[in-house]
N, C-alpha and C positions, 0 to 999 in steps of 0.2 A: 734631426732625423737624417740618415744617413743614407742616401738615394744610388740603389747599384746602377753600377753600368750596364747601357741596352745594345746590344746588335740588332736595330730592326731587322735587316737583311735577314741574318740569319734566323732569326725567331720566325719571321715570315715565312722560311723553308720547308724549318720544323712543324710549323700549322697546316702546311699543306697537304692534303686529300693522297692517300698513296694510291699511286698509279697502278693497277692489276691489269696482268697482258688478258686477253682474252679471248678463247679459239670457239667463235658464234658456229662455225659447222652450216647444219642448212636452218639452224635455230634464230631467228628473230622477234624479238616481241611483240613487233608488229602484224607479225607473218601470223593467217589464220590456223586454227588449228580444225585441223580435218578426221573425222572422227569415219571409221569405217564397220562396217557391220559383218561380222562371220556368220550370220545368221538372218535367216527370212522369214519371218510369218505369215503364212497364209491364211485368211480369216476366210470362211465360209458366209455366203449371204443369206440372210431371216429367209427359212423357207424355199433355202435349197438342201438337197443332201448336200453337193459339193460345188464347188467353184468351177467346174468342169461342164456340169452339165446345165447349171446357169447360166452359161456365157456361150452353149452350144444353140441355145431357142433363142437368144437373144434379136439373133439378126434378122430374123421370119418375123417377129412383132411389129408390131404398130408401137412407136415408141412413148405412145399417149394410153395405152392400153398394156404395156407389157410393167405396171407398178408392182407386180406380186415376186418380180424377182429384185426389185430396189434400182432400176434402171431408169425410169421415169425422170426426164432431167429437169422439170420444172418443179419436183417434191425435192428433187437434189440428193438423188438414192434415200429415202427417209428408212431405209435401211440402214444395219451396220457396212463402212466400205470399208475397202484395205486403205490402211494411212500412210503405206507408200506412196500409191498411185495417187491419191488426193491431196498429196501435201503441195502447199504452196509455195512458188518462189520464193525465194530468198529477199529478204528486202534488201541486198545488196543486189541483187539480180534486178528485181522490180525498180530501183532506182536508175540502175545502167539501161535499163530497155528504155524508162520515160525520159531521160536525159535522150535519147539515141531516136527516140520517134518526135521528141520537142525540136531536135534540130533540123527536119526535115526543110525546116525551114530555117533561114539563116539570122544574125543576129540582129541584122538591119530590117527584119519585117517587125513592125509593132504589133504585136499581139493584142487579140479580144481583152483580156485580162487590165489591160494598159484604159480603155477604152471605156469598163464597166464603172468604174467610176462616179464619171463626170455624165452620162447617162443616167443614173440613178438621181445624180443631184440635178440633173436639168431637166426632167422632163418629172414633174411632179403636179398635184391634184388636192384640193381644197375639197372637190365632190367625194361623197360618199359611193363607195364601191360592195360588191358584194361576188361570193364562192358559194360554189357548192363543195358541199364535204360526203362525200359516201359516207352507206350507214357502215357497220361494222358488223364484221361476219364470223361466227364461229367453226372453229378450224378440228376437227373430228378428228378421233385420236386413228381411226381406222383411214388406212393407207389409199384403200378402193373407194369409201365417200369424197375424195379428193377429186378421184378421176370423175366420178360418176358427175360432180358438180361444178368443174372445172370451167366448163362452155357458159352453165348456167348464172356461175357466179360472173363471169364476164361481158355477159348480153344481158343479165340486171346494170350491170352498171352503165350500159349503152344505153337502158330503157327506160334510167330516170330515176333509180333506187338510191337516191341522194336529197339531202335538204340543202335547202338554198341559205348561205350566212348573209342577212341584207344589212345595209347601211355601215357600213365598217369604214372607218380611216383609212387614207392610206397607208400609217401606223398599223394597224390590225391587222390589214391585207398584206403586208411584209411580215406580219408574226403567223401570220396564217400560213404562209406560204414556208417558210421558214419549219413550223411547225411538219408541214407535209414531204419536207424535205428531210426530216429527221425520220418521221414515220416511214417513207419507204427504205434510207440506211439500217431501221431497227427492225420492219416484218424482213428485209434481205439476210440480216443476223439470223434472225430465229427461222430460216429457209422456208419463212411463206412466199417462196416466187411468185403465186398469183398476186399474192396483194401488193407485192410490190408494182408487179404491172398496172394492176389495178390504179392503180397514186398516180405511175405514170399516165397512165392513159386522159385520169381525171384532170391533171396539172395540163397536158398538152391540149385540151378542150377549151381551157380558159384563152388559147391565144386567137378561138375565135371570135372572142365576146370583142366588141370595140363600143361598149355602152358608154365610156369615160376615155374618150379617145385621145387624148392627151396624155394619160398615162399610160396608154399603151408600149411607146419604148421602153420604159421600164418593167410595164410588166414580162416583156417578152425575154429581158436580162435576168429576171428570177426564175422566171419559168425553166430558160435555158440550162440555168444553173443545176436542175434538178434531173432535165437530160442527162444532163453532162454527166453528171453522177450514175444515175442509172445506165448508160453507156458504158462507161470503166466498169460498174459490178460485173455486167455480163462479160465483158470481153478478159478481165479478171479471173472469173471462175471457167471461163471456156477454158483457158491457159492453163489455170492451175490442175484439169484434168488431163493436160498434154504431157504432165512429168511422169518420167519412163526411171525404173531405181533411182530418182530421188535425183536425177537431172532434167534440170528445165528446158526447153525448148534455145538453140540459139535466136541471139537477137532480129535476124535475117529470115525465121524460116520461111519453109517453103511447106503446100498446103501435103505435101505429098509426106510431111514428118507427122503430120498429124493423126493421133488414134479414130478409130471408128468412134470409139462414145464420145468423143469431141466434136468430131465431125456432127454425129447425130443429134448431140445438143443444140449444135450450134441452129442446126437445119429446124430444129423445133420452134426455136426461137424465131426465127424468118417466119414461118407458117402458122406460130402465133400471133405476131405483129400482123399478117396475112389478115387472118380473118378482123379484124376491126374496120367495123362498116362505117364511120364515119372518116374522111378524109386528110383533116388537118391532124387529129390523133394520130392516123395511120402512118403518115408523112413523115412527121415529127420523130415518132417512133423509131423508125424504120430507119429513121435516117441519124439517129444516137448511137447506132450499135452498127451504124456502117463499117465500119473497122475490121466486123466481127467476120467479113468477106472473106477475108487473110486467110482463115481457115478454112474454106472449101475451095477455095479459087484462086488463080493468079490471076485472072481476069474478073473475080468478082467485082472489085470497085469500079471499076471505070464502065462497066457493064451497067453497075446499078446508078450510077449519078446522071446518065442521061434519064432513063427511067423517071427518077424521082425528080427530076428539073420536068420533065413532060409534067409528071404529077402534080406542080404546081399550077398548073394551067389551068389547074379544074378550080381555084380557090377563087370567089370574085368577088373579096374585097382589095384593093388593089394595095393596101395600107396592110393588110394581111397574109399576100403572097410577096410582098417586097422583103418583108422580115424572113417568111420564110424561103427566100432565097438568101437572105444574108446568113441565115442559120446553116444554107447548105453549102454555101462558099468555105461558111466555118470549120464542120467537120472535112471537108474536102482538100481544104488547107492542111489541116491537120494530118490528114492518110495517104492524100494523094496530089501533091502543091505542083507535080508535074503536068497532071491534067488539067491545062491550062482549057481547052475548048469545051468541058462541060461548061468552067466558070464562066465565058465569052458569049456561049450560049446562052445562060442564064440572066445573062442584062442585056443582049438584043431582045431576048424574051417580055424583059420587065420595058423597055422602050415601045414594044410593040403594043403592049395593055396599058402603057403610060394616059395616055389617052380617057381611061375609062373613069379618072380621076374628075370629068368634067362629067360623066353622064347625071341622070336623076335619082342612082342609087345612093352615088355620094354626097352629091348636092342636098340631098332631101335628109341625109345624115346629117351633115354639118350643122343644116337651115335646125334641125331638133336639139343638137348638144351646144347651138350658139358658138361659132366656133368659124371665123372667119377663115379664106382662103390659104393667107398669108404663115399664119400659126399651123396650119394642116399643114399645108408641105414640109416646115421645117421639121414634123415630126417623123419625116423619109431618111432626113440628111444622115442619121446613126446608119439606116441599113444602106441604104447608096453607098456612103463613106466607106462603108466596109465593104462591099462589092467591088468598087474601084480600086481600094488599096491591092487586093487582091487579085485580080485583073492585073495593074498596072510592075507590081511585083515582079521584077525581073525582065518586064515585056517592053518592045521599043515602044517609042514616044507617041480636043478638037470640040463650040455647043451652041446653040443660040437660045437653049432654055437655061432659066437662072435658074433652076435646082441642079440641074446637071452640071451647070458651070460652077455652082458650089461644090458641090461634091468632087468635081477634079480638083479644085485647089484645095483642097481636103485629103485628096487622093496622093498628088502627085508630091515630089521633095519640093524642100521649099526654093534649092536654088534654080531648080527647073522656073518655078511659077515667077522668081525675082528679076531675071533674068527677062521675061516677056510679059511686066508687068504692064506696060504701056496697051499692047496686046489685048491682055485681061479687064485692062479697063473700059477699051474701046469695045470690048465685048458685054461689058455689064449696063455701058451706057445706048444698049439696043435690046435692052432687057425688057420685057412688055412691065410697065410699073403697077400692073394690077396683079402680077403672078408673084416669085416669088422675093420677098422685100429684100429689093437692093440692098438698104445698108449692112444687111445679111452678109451682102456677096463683099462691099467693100472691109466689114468684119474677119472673114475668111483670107481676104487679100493682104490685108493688116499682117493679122498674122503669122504668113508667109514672109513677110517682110521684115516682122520682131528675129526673124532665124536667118533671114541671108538680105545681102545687101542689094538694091536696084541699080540700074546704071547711075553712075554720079550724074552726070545731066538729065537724068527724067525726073530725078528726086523732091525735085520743088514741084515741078509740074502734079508728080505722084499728091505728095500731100495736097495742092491746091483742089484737085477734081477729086478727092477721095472727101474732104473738109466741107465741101460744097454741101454734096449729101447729107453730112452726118449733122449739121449745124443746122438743117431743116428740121430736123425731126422734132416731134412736140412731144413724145413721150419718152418724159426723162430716164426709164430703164431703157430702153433700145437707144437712148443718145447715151449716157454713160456706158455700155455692153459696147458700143463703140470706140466712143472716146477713148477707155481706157488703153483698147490695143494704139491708136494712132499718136499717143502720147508718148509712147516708148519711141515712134519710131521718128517723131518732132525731135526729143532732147538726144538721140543718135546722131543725127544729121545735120542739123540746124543751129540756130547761135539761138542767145539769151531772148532776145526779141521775139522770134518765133516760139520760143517756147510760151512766151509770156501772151501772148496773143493765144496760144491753144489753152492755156491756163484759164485765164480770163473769162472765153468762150462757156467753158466748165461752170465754172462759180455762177454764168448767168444762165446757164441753164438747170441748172442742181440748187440752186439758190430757193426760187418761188416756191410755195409751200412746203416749203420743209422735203423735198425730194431728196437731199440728201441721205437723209435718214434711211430709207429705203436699199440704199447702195453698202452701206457697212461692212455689210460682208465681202461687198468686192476689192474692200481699202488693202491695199498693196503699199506701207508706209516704206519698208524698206526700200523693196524693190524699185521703187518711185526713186527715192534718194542716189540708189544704184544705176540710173540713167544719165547719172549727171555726169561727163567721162572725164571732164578737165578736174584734176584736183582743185585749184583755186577754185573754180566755181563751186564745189562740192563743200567745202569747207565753209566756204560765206552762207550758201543756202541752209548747213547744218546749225552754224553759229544761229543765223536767221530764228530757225525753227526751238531752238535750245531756247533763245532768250523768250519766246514769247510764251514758253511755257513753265518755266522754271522758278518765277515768281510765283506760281499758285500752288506748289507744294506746300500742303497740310501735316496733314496723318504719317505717322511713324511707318508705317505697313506700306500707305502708299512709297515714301521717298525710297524706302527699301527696291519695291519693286523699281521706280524707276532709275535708281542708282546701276540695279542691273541691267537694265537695256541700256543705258549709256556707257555702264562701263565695256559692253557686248561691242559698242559703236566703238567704243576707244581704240580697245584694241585689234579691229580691222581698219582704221583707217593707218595707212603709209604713203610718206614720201618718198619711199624706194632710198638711193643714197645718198640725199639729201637731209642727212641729221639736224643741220640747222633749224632749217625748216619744219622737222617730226618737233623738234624742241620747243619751238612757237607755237605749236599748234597746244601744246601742253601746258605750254604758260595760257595760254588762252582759255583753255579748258579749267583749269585753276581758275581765274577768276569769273568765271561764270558759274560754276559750281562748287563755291566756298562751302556752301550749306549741305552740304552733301559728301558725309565724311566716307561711305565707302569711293565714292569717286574719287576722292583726294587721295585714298591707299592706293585705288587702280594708279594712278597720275606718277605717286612717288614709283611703284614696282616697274611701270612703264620708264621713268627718267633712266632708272638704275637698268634695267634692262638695253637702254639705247648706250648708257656707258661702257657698259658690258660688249656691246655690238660694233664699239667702235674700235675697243680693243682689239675684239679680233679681227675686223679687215686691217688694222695697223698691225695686227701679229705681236701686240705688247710691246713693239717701239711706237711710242706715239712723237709726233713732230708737233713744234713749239702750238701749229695752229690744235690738234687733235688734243694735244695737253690742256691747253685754255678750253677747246671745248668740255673734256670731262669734268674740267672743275667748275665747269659753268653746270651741269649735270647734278656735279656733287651739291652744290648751291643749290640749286631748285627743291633739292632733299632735305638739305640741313634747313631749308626756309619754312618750309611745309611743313613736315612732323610735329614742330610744338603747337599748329592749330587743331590737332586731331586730341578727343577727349579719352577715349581710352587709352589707360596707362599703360596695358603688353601690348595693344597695337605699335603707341610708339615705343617701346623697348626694342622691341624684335626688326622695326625698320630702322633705329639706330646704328642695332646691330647689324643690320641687311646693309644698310646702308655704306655703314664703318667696312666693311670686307668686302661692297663694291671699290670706295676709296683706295683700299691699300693694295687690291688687284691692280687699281691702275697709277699706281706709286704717288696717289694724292696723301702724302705721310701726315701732312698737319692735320689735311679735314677726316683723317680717318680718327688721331687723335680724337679730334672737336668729338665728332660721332660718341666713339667711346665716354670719353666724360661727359656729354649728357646723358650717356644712359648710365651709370654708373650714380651721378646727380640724382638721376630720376625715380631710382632703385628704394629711395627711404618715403618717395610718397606711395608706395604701393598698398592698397588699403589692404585690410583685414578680410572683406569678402568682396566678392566682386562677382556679377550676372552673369550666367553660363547657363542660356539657353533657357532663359525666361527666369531661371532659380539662381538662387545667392548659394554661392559655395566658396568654402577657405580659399585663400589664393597662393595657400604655400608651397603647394604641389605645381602649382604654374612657375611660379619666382623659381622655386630648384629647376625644373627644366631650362628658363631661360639662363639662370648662372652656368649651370654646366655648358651651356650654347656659347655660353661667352668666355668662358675658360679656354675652351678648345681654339676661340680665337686669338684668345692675346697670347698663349702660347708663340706668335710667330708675330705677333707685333712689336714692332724693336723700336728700344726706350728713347727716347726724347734726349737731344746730348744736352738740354736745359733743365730738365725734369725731374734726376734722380733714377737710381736704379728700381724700377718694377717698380716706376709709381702706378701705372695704372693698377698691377695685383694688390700693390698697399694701398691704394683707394679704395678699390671694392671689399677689401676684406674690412679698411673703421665703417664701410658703411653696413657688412652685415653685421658685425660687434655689435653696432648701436640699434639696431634695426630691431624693434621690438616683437618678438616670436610669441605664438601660444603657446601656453605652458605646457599642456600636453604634446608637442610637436617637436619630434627629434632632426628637422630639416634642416636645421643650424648645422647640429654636425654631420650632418650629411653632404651636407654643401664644405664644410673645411676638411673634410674624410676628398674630396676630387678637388680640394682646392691643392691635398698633396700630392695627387695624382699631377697637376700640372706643375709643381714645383719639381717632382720630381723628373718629369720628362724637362725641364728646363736646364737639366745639370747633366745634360747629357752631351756628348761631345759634337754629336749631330742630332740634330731635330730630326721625329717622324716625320713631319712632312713640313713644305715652305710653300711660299705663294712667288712665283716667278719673279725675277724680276726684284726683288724685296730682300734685301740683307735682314736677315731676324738676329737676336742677341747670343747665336752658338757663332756668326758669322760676325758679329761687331765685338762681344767680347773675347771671343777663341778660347772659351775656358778659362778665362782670367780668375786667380785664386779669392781674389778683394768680391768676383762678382758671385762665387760659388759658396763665397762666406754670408753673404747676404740670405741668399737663399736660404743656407742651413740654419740663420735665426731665425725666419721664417716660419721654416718649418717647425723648431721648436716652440716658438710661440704659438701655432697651430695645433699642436698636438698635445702640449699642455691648456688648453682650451676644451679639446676631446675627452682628456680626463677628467679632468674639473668637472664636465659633464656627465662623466658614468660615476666620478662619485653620489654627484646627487640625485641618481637614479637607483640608491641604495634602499631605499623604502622600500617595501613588502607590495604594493602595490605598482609600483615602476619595475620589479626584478622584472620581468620579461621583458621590457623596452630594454633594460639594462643587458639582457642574453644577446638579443639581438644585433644591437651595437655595439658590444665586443666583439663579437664572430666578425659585423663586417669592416673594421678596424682594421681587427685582425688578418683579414683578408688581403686588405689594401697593405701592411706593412707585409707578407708575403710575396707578392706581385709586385711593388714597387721600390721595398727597401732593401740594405743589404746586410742580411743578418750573419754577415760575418763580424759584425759589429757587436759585444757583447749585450752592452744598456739594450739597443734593438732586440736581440735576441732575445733579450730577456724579458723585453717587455710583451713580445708576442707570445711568449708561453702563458703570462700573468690573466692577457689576454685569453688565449684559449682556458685557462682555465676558471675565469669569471665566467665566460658565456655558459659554460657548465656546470657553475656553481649552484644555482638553485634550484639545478634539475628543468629547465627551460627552454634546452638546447636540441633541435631537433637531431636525434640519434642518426639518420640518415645521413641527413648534411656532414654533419663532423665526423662518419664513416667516410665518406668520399671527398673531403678534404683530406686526409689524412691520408687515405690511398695515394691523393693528388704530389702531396710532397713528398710521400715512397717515389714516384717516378722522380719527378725534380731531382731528387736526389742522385738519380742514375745520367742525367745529365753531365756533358764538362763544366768544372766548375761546379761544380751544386753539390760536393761531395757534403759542404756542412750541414744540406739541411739533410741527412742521416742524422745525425748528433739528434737537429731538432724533432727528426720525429721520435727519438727515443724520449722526449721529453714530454709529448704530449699524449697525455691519456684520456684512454675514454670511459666516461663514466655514466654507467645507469642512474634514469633519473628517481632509484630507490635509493 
């Protein structure tokens, strides 16, 4: 075969994408397209003559009475309106307002959202709970039964017109609530505004019940949730009747841009929440749709948040007004984070009723739900926590009660509380031990501590008087809820000893009855191993843990999974640049997990990787030390692969392996590499597991030789060895290599085995690997080495044919079409048919692929097109000649 000459370079040119200049104007594709209207509809509303003289009596009405002309803004016009004025922002719009009112506050306040959480999962209930559910009310297709029942339907639901759901989960009581939260989003769709209210009002009643007091902080986090929601509708829809031709409100306004029927809505809305006679509803309410002030007033908010702080006053469960202060810090945060003295107000407020905690309302509650002092209070800490943060937010920089003093280290940064730790402590240890439970407070303090560091000389003292505490306690959840923070901040600070001392402590308290079991959920494996900051230590404790577990792998599924957590471990653990050292660590890991063949691929991919890393800080000159190390590298690889059972596992790190070597000019072990995979080529079985199921593996083996093609392409010959011994070893091994008789992947595989012969005869190689003389560079076109080659290939190609002869059957003609077209491809694109035999044998070619009518008519239309251009090419005048020679023939 006669192999033409390539100008990468220039072919490269020719491939390339042509460049069009291009005049964008004010056109970008990103740019929105703005659509404008020459034209305005005016809709008349149900039950006026005109639009004129309905909007003239509007303003004389009672806006609760005036339904007949579709103005009533709790029906939501159940009239037809103009879809101008009602249409709603843009959700491009509505995302830049809620980004622009989220920032009100900055990125360093942690938000409710951060918060909800771990409140839900901490504050749960084994008791049975129960709701009331309103009944369900049928909604009159007539405009005026709405009004007439409006009041009626709302002072039923004050008066009891509900059944009570008893005994329910805390499961159920989450689906329920859940449930009511979906029901007021779906009557808000279908513009039943009252019942939407109605939900609300029912769902804000529940924050009075303290039947199951414990789970009180949670419930006040779903409840909220439904607020919340209810709040954005209203202040949503108020907004969206503020767009004037089909522009929304800026993000700043002011109330003076605002419409009258916005205005009046809004005001509707105020003096519905108004009439609701019970107080926590009213509160709650009132204070979701605080926001909605915007629109009547510049002074509305700050106006209404003392108000509704007074309002709390009247609540007198004190577990019941604490929430709902933290609920009003919330929204208040959110609207108005400047109005620091309502918030100030709000917890002198809650300090003043603090108190009320001891009288015999609460006491006599406790004494009935069984429910010690201790656990009561810690159920303040969510809403205190959140009062203080806010509060202390931006405000300069004091307790002698343990909840309060929780809730400032709770409150405050942690480097503030770390910094006067010493402080904090001498303040816990004047704490009354009947209120609320110290090691609470040293838990909190803990913590503070996991995020910034104390003075180095208080450090010992810190843990000795924090240890004191926590090693009393008898009840092994509040000593591990402990423990666990102080452990962190043991192996931070402290040496081996200390640590092992707080360890020990552990085991003997988590030890007796099975208490461990208990904790499971708190086990933090990693993060524990992640405290260890000395690597050496970290590695012995890992080694440690590895071996005592390693021998009890069973199960096929098990060792999977745990191959992937260690392999997860492998690859974050570094010596920085100390490669020696990453290299020990890997021999190590080798012999501890032999048995564990994906660990052992992780191991090889990781050696080859660190040889790979050393190249590049050497920049691919390596020095005598960096040389010896890669080949120590290379070794660890060439040692390893033949204990691995899967046969393309090891092919493919051979090969991985082989083109780490020759990257870093290790010439012989790249060799070695290659002939074992080349060796290993003839045990590749017949089928092999692919995902639980046996499938051919001949389609595997053709990917990996073409993989391996492209590399010896640039591995240059052994001056011991012979020329292209490696390409003439792989080729007796596919020769010999027994094929299924139905499988053309033989010549499929010596069809690119000409593909690399021929780029071999090229004066320069596509591409080289640095550093690496390949055989365009050792032999410079020598004629002896290009003779080689040309046997080669003819031996190759008489193989090809041999092949499409016996694919001469009536049964085989279409493998046979097939494999001529792509033959015939391959001597187009790589041969030089200025050579007559060539030439002629590609027409022979084209015209068996065609011979039996098998030939997809498409394809050899667009070949055939293809060599028209080639032909207009320099140089490529011959193949003109050859496309006069190929015809195309219907497969009649």
């Amino acid at each position: 075969m006669h192999a033409r000459a390539r100008n990468y370079v220039s072919e490269s040119e020719v491939c390339k994408l042509e460049s069009v200049p291009l005049d964008f104007g004010d056109y970008h594709p990103l740019k929105p397209i703005t659509v404008t209207e020459s034209k305005t509809k005016k809709m008349t509303r149900k039950g006026s003559t005109s639009s004129t003289s309905s909007s003239s009596s509007s303003s004389m009405m009672d806006p609760l009475s005036s339904v007949l002309d579709g103005t009533d803004p709790l029906s939501l016009f159940a009239a037809a309106a103009d879809p101008v004025t009602t249409a709603p922002p843009t959700d491009g719009a509505r995302r830049k307002r809620d980004k622009d009112e989220s920032s009100a506050v900055g990125s360093d306040f942690e938000p409710w959202s951060s918060k909800r959480g771990e409140i839900l999962a901490r504050y749960t209930t084994t008791e049975k709970l129960s709701i009331v559910s309103g009944k369900a009310t049928t909604t009159g297709s007539a405009v005026s039964e709405k009004v007439r029942t409006r009041l009626e339907e709302l002072d039923d639901l004050e008066e009891g017109s509900q059944k009570e759901l008893l005994n329910l989960t805390q499961q159920d009581y989450m689906n329920r609530i859940e449930e009511l939260n979906q029901s007021l989003k779906d009557a808000w769709s279908s513009d039943q505004k009252v019942k939407a209210l109605k939900i609300v009002i029912q769902c804000s009643k529940l924050l009075s019940d303290t039947t199951v007091i414990q789970f009180y902080p949670s419930k006040f986090v779903l409840i909220t949730d439904i607020l919340d929601t209810f709040g954005k509708l209203v202040y949503e829809r108020i907004l969206s009747m503020c767009v004037d031709n089909r522009v929304s409100l800026p993000d700043n306004f002011s109330p003076e841009s605002v419409n009258d029927t916005a205005k009046e809505t809004c005001l509707n809305w105020f003096f519905k929440i108004a009439s609701i006679r019970e107080l926590i509803p009213r509160f709650y309410v009132e204070a979701a749709i605080l926001k909605c002030n915007k629109f009547l007033s510049k002074t509305g908010i700050s106006e209404c948040l003392p108000r509704l702080t007074s309002m709390i006053r009247g609540i007198g469960d004190p577990l019941v007004a604490v929430y709902a202060r933290a609920y009003l810090c919330r929204v208040g945060m959110e609207v108005a984070p400047q109005l620091k003295e309502s918030l100030n107000k709000n917890f002198f407020d809650f300090l003043l009723t603090f108190k009320q905690i001891h009288g015999d309302t609460v006491q006599n509650q406790l004494v009935v739900q069984c429910v010690e002092i201790p656990l009561y209070l810690t159920l303040y800490s969510p809403a205190i926590d959140w009062i203080l943060q806010c509060i202390a937010y931006h405000a300069p920089d004091c307790c002698d009660d343990a909840l309060l003093l929780n809730s400032v280290m709770s409150a405050f940064r942690a480097e503030f509380i770390a910094a006067r730790s010493m402080d904090f402590i001498a303040m816990i240890k004047e704490c009354d031990e009947s209120g609320f439970p110290k090691h609470l407070l040293f838990r909190s303090l803990g913590l503070n501590l996991a995020l910034a560091d104390p003075p180095e000389n208080d450090r010992l003292q810190i843990l000795n008087e924090a240890w004191k505490v926590i090693t009393k306690l008898k009840n092994p959840q509040d000593y591990i809820n402990c423990a666990e923070v102080w452990v962190e901040y043991t192996c931070r600070h402290f040496t081996k000893r200390e640590v092992n001392t707080v360890l020990a402590d552990v085991i003997k308290h988590m030890t007796p009855d099975r208490a461990f079991e208990d904790a499971y959920p708190q086990e933090k494996f990693l993060p524990f191993l992640d405290m260890f900051q000395k690597e050496s230590v970290r590695v012995e404790v890992c080694k440690c843990i590895m071996e005592s577990f390693i021998n009890a792998l069973t199960l096929e599924d098990e060792k999977r999974m745990l191959a992937a957590l260690i392999n997860g471990f492998i690859k974050m653990v570094s010596f920085g640049r100390d490669f020696e050292q990453q290299l020990s660590f890997y021999v190590e890991a080798r012999s501890m997990f032999c048995n564990l063949e994906p660990v052992l691929v992780q191991l090889i991919h990781s050696v080859n990787q660190l040889a790979m890393e050393t190249r590049r800080v050497m920049k691919g000159n390596h020095s005598r030390k960096t040389a010896a190390f890669v080949r120590a590298c290379v070794a660890f690889c060439f040692i390893t692969i033949p204990s691995l059972s899967s046969i393309f596992t090891c092919l493919n790190l051979y090969l991985h392996s082989g083109q780490v070597a020759l990257a870093n000019q290790c010439l012989s072990q790249a060799d070695a590499f290659f002939k074992a995979a080349v060796s290993l080529v003839p045990e590749v079985p017949k089928m092999i597991s692919v995902d639980g199921k046996m499938r051919p593996s001949d389609a595997f083996l053709l990917e990996f030789l073409c993989n391996f093609f492209s590399t010896l392409l640039v591995v240059p010959d052994h001056p011991e060895q012979g020329v292209l011994f490696l390409v003439r070893g792989l080729l007796n091994v596919i020769q010999d290599y027994t094929w299924e008789d139905n499988s053309d992947d033989k010549i499929r595989i010596y069809t690119n085995v000409l593909h690399l012969l021929s780029a071999m005869t090229q004066e320069t190689f596509i591409y080289h690997v640095d550093k690496v003389d390949s055989n365009d560079t050792l032999y410079g076109g020598d004629s002896k080495f290009l003779a080689e080659i040309n046997k080669l290939s003819e031996t190759v190609v008489s193989q090809i044919l041999d092949h499409l002869k016996t694919l001469g059957k009536e049964e085989t003609l279409k493998r046979q079409s097939q494999l001529a077209h792509y033959f015939f491809n391959t001597i187009v694109a790589h041969g030089d048919l200025r050579n007559n035999r060539l030439n002629q044998l590609s027409v022979n070619l084209w015209n068996l692929a065609q011979k039996h009518g098998f030939a997809d008519t498409k394809t050899m239309v667009k070949t055939l097109e293809y060599i028209k251009r080639r032909s207009k090419q320099p140089d490529m005048s011959h193949f003109t000649d050859l496309a006069l020679r190929l015809p195309l023939q219907s497969r009649t």
